[in-house]
N, C-alpha and C positions, 0 to 999 in steps of 0.2 A: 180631161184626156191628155197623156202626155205631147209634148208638142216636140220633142229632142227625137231625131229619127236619122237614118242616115251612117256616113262614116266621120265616126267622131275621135279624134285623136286623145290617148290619154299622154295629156301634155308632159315631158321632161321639163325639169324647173334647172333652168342655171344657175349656179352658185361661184360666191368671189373665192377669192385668196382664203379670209377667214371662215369660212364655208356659212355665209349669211346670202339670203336670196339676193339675186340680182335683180330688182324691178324692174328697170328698162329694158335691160335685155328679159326678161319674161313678159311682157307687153310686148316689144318687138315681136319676139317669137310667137307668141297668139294670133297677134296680127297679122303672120305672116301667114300661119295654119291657115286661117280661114280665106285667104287671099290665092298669094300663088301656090299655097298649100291646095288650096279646092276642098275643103273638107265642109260639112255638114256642120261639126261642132266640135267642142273642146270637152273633154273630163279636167281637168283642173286640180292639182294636188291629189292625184289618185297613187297608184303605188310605184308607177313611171314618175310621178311628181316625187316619188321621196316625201310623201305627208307624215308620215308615223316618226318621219325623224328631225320634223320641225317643232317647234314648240307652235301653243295654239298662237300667241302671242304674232309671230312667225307668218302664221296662215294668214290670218284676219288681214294682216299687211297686205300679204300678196292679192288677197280678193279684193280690199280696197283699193290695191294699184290697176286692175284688171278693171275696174267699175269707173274709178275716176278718170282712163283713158278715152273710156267714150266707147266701148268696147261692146256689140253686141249680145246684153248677155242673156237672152234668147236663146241662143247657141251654147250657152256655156251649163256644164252642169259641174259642181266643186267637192272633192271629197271632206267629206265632216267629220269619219269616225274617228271613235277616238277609246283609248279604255277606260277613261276616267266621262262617266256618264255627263257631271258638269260639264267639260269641254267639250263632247260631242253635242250640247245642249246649243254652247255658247258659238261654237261653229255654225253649228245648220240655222238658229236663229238668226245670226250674221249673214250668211247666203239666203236666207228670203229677204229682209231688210234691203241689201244690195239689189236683188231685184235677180238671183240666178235662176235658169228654168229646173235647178235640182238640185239634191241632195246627193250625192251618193255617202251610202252609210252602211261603215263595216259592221261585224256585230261584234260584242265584248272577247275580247280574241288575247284575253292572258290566261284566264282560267280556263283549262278543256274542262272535258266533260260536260259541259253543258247542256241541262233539257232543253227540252221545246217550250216549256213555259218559262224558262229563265231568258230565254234571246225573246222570246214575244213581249214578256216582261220589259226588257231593256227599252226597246223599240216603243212599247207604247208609253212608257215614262217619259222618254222622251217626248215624243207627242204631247202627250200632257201637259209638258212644261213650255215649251216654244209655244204650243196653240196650235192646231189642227186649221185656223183659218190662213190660205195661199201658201201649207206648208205640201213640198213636193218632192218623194220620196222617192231614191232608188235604191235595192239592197246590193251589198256589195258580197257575193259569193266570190269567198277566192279561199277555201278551206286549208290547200298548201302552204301558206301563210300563216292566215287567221284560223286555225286549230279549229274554227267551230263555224259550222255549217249553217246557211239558210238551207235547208232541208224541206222538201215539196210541202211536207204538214208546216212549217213554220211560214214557208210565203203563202200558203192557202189562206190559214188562219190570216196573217195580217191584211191581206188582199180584202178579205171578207169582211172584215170588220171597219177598214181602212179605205175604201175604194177612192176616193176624194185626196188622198193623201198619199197613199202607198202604189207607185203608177209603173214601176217595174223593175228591173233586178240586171247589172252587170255581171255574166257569168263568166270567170277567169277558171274555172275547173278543169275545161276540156273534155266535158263530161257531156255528149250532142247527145242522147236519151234526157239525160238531165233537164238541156234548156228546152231541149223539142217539145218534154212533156210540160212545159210550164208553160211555153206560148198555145198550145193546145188546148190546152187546161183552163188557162184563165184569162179569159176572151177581155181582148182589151189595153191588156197587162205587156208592158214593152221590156222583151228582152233579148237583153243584146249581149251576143258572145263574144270575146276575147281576142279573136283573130280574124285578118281578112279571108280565109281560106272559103267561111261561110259564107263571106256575100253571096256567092253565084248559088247558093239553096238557099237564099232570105225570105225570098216571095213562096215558096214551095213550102218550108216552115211555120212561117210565120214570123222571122224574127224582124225584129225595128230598124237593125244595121249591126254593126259590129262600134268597138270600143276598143282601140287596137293600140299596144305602146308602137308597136314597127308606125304608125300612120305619122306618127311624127318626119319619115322619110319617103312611105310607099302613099302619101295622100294624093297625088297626082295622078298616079293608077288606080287607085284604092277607089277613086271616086268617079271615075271613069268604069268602074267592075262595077259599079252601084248604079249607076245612071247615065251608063253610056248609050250613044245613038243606033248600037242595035247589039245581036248576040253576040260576034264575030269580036265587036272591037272588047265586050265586056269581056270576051273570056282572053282574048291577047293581053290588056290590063289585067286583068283576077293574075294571068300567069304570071307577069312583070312581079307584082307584089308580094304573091305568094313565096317566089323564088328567093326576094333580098330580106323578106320575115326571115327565110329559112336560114340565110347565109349567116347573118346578124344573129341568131338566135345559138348561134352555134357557140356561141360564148354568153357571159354571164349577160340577162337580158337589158337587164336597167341600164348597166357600164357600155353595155355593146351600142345601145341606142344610142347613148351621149358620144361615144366614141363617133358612132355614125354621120352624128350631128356635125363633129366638127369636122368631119372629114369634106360634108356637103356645103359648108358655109367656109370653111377656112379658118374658124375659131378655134384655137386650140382651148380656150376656156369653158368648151361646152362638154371638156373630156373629164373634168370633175364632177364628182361625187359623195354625197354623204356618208360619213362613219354611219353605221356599218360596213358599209360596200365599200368596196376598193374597185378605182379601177382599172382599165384594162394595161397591160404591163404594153412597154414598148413595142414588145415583140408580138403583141395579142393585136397589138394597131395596125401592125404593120401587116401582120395575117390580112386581117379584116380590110385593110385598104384594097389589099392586093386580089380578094374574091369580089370583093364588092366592083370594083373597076371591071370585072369581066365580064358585069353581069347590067339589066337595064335600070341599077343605081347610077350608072357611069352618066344615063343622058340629064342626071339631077343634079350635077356635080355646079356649083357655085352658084346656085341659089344662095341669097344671105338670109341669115336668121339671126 
C-alpha cells in the first residue's frame, strides 16, 4: 500500500553560477520543507526540480546527497523519467537501492502519438529490468509537457497487472473528472493532484493529498488546509494558499516559484534557473514581490532555506 499521503512539495532544486546542483543548499531546503515547512513529503527532481534538464549523472548525485544527509526518505518520492528507457531504468533502480518511498515516472514523452500498448510497453520493460521486488511506482501525468498521456485504459491496464508496484499517479493535467475517475475507479490507487486548491475535496474524492510546486512557499497553510484543528481554520489556510498559488502563478511557474523563494529566504541564488527556462526579468520580481507582500506570503517572509 502506498505510504506517501498528504501535502507534498514538488521540491525547486538550486543551482550555482555554472548552473550545476547545489547539494547543500538542496538538503538544506528539504530539510527545511519538511520542518518549518510542515509538509508531509517531498517529490524530488519532479518538473519544479528541473529533472529533464539534468543529466542522469546530475540526478543520482542529488538523491545521494538527500540519502547521505540522514534525510527521512519515507517522505520522499524522486522523479525517474526519463526518454531514454536505460536512464529511466538506471534512475528508479537508484531510488529503490537508496531506500525512496517512490518513483515518480514520466512516460516516453519525445515521440507523440503514442498507443496504449507502447507507454504500457515502456513501463513494463522497465519493471522488468529494475525487478518488480520493493519497486514503487507513481505515474507522472503532466500531457502539457510530456505530449503523451497516462490515459484511464493505460493506468487501468498497469494497475491491474501491477498492483504491488504501480501504487499511484501525480496528476498535473487540471483535468478533476480525470483524477476523480481514477481515485474512484481504482480502490487503493493514490492520486494526487497538482494543486492545493483540492485539499479542501480530498476526503470527498478520494484523493491521497496534493503534489504542489506553490508548497514549496504555501506548506505552512498547505498543511494546516490538510490537517488542521477544525473546518474554520482548514478553510482560512486552503484561502492563504490558494490565493499566493494564484499570485505566483501569474508568471512563468517554475521561475516564479524560485523567484518566490528567494524573496522568502533572502537568497538571491534561488532566483536561477535552468536552460530552457529563463528567469524572471527584474521587473517581473519586482511585480511579484510587490503582490506577494500584500497578500498572507508577507507572514512567511524570512524563513531561510
Amino acid at each position: 500500500m502506498p505510504t506517501l499521503t498528504g501535502v507534498i512539495a514538488a521540491a525547486a532544486t538550486p543551482v550555482r553560477e555554472d548552473r550545476s546542483i547545489d547539494l547543500d543548499h538542496l538538503v538544506e531546503h528539504c530539510r527545511w520543507l519538511l520542518a518549518d515547512g510542515g509538509l508531509n513529503g517531498i517529490n524530488l527532481l519532479g518538473t519544479t526540480g528541473e529533472a529533464t534538464s539534468f543529466s542522469t549523472e546530475q540526478r543520482i548525485a542529488a538523491m545521494r546527497a538527500v540519502a547521505k544527509a540522514g534525510l527521512p526518505l519515507d517522505r520522499f518520492m524522486v522523479g525517474t523519467g526519463a526518454a531514454a528507457l536505460d536512464d529511466a531504468c538506471r534512475l528508479t533502480a537508484e531510488a529503490r537501492e537508496l531506500g525512496f518511498a517512490g518513483a515518480l515516472l514520466l512516460p516516453p514523452f519525445y515521440y507523440k502519438g503514442i498507443d496504449a500498448d507502447g507507454v504500457v510497453s515502456y513501463v513494463e520493460t522497465l519493471i522488468g529490468r529494475v525487478g518488480a521486488e520493493g519497486l514503487k511506482l507513481y505515474l507522472y501525468h503532466f500531457p502539457a509537457n510530456s505530449g503523451v498521456p497516462y490515459t484511464p485504459e493505460i493506468v487501468a491496464r498497469l494497475r491491474e497487472r501491477h498492483p504491488q508496484q504501480v501504487l499511484g499517479l501525480k496528476d498535473s493535467s487540471g483535468d478533476l473528472d480525470y483524477s476523480a475517475a481514477l481515485a474512484r475507479d481504482l480502490p487503493g490507487f493514490a492520486v494526487f493532484p497538482s494543486a492545493e486548491a483540492l485539499l479542501g475535496r480530498a476526503a470527498e474524492l478520494g484523493f491521497a493529498g496534493c503534489i504542489s510546486a506553490t508548497a514549496n512557499v504555501t506548506g505552512p497553510f498547505a498543511q494546516i488546509a490538510w490537517s488542521g484543528p477544525d473546518k474554520a481554520a482548514k478553510k482560512d489556510a486552503l484561502d492563504k494558499a490558494v490565493e499566493i498559488r494564484a499570485l505566483i502563478a501569474r508568471f512563468p511557474l517554475v521561475a516564479s516559484v524560485k523567484a518566490a523563494l528567494a524573496l522568502l529566504t533572502g537568497r538571491d541564488d534561488w532566483a536561477r534557473v535552468m536552460p530552457p527556462l529563463t528567469a524572471l526579468t527584474p521587473k517581473q520580481r519586482s511585480q511579484l514581490a510587490d503582490i506577494l507582500a500584500a497578500s498572507a506570503f508577507g507572514k512567511l517572509i524570512g524563513r531561510s532555506s
